[in-house]
Each structure stands twice: as structure tokens, then as C-alpha cells.
DRENLUM-454057 format. One record per atom (N, C-alpha, C, O): x, y, z. Coordinates in steps of 0.001 Angstrom, whole numbers, plus 524288, in hexadecimal, padded with zeros to 5 digits. Atoms other than C-alpha are relative to their C-alpha. Last residue first. Layout:
XYZ
...
//
This chain:
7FD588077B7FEF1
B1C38BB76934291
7FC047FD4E7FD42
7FC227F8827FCF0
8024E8032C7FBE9
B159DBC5D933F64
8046C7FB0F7FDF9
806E57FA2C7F9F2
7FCE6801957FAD0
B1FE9BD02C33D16
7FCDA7F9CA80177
7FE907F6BF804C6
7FBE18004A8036E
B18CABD6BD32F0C
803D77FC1C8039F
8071E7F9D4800F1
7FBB37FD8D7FF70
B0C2BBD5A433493
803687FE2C7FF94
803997F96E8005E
7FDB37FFC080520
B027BBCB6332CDC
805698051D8026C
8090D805E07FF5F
7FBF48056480409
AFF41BC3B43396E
8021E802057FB9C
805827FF347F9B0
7FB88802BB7FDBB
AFD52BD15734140
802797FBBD7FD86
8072C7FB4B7FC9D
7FDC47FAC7802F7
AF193BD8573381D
8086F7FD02802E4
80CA97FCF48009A
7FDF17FFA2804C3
AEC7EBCA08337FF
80292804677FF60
8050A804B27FB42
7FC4E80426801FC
AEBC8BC9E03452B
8010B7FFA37FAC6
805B97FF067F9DC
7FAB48001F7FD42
AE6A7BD7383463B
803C77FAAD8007C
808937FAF080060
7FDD07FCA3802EB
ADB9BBD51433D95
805128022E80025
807F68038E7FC8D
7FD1C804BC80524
AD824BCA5A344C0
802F3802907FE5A
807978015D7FEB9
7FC0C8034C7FF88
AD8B1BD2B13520A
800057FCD17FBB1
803E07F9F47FB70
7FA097FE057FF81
AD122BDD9734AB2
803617FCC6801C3
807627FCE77FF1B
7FF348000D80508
AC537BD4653471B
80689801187FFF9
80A417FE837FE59
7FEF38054380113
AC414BCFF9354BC
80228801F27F7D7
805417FFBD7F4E7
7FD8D801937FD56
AC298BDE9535AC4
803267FA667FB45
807597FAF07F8FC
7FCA68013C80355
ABA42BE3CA3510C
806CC7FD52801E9
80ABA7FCB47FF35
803CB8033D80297
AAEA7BE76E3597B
803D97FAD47FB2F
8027A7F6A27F945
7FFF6802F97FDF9
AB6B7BF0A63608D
7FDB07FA107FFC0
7FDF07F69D80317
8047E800687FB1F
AB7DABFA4D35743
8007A7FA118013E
801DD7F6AA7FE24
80412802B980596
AC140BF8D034879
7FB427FFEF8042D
7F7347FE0380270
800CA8020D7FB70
ACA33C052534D79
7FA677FD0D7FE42
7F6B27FF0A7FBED
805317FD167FDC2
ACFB2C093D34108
7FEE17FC0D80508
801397F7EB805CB
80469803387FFD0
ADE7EC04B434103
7FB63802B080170
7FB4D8059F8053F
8010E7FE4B80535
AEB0AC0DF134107
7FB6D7FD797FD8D
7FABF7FEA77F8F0
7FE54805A18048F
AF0E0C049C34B34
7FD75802BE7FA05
7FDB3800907F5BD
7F8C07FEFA7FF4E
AF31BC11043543A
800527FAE07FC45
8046B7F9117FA86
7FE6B7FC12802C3
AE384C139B35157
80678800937FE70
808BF803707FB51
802C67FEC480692
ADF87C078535429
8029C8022F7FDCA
80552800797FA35
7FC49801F6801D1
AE6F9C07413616F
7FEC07FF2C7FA6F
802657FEAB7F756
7FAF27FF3B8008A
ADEA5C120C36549
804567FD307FE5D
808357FFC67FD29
800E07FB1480396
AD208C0D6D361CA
80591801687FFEE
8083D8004B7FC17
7FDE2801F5804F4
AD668C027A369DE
7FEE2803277FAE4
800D7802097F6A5
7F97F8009680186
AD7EAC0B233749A
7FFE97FD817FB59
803077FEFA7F7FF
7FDC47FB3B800DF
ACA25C10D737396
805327FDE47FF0D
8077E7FF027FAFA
800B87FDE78057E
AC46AC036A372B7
803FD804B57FD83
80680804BF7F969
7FF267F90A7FFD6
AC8BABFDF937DC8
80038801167FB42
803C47FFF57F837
805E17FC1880087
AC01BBF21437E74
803078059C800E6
8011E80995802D2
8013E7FFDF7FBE8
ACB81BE7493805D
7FBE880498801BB
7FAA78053E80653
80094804367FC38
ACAC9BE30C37494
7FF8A7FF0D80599
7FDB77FB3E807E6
802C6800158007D
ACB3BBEF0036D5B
7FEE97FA968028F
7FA287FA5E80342
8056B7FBD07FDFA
AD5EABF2FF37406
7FB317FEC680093
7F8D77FF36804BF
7FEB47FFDB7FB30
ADE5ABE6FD36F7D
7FB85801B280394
7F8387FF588062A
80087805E27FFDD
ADACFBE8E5362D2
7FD967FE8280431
7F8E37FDC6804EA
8044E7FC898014B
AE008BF6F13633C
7FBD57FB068019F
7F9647FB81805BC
800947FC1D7F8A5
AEE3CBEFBA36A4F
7F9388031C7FDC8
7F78C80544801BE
803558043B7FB19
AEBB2BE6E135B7F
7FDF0803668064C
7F9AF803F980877
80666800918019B
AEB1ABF43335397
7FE937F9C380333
7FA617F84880506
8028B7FE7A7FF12
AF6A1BF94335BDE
7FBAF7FED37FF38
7F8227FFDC8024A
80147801F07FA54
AFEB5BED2135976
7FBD8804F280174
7F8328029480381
80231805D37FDF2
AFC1CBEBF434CDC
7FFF28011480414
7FBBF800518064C
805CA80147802CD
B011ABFC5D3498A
7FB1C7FCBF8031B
7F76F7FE74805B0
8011C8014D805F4
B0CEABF929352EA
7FB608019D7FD1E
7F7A07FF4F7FF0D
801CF7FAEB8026A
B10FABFDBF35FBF
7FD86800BA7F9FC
7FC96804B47F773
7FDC47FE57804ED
B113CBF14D366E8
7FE44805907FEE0
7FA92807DB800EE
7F8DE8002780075
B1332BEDCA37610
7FF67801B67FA0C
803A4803957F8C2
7FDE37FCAA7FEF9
B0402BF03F37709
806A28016B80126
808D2805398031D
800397FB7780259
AFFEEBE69736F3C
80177806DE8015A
801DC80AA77FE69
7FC868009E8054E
B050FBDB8F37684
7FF248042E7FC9F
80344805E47FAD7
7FAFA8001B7FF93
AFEF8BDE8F38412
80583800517FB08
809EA802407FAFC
7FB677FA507FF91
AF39EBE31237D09
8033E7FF41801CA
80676802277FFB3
7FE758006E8061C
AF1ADBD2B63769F
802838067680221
80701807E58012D
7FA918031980278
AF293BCEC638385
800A1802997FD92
804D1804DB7FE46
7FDC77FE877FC15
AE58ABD7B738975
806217FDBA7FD8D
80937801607FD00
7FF357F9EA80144
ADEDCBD60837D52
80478800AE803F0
808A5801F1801E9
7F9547FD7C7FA93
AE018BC7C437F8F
80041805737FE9E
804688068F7FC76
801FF7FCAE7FA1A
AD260BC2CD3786E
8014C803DA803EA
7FF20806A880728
80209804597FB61
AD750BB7F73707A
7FD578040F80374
7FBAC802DA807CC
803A0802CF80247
AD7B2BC0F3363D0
7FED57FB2F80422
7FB7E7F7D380350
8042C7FE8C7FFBC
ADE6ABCB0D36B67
7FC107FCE97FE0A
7F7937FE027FF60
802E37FE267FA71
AE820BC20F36FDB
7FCAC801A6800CD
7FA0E80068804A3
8024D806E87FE74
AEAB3BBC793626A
7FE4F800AE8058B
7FAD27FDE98075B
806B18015880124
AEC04BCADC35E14
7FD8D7FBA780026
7F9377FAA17FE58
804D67FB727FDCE
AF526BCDED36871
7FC857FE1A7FCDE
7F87F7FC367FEB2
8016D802D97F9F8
AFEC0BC1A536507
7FA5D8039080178
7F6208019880298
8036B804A9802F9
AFD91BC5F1355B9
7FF007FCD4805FD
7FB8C7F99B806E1
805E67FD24800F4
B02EEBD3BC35BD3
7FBF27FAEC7FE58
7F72C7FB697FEA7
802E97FFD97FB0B
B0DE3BCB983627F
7FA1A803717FEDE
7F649803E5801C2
7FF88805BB7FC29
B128CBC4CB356BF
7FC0A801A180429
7F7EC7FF5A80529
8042E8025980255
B1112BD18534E61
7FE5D7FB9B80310
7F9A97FB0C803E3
803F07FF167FC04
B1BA8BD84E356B0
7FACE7FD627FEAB
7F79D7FD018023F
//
């Protein structure tokens, strides 16, 4: 599933929030919740991405931290155990 989470965070890092939740919401995973949080915070819902935080087991880093978290998330994706 790594393939398509490394698609989401190339979406969120162009801008595509809207793409990247189509893809994050087919997974149930850790990654995929803390990208779908991501997500949130990108599109200014805070409260939800609070909530997907919490299902990724992640402090919630505020909205300010947007760009950091999608690196952080590609790299958390290129070293998963599945990636291509």
C-alpha cells in the first residue's frame, strides 16, 4: 500500500489535498491515518485532523507545520517495509 501513500504525499506536497484524501481514505493503517491528518490540516479542518492524529498515535504538530509533516511523511513512506 506504500506506493499509493507515496502518491498522497506527492499530492499533498503539490497542493492536491483533495486527491491525496481520495487515496487515504481506502487505508486503515497507522501512515495512512497520519497522512488522511495531513490531509485535514490542509484543508483547514483542524478538529478532524486532530482526530486522525490521534488514530496515528501522533501529537498534533498545529497548523503551522503543515510542510514539515508532508516531508516527514515521505520519508516515513520511502523507508516502509512494502515501498517499490
Amino acid at each position: 500500500m506504500s506506493e499509493f501513500l507515496g502518491q498522497a504525499v506527492e499530492l499533498l506536497a503539490a497542493g492536491d489535498w483533495k486527491q491525496a484524501h481520495e487515496i487515504v481514505q481506502k487505508d486503515k493503517s497507522t501512515l495512512s491515518s497520519w497522512i488522511h491528518g495531513i490531509v485535514h490540516i490542509l484543508e483547514g479542518d483542524l478538529d478532524n485532523a486532530r482526530g486522525w492524529y490521534k488514530r496515528a498515535e501522533r501529537a498534533f504538530p498545529g497548523a503551522e507545520a503543515a510542510q514539515a509533516e508532508i516531508a516527514a511523511a515521505r520519508r516515513a513512506v520511502e523507508s516502509a517495509p512494502d515501498h517499490a
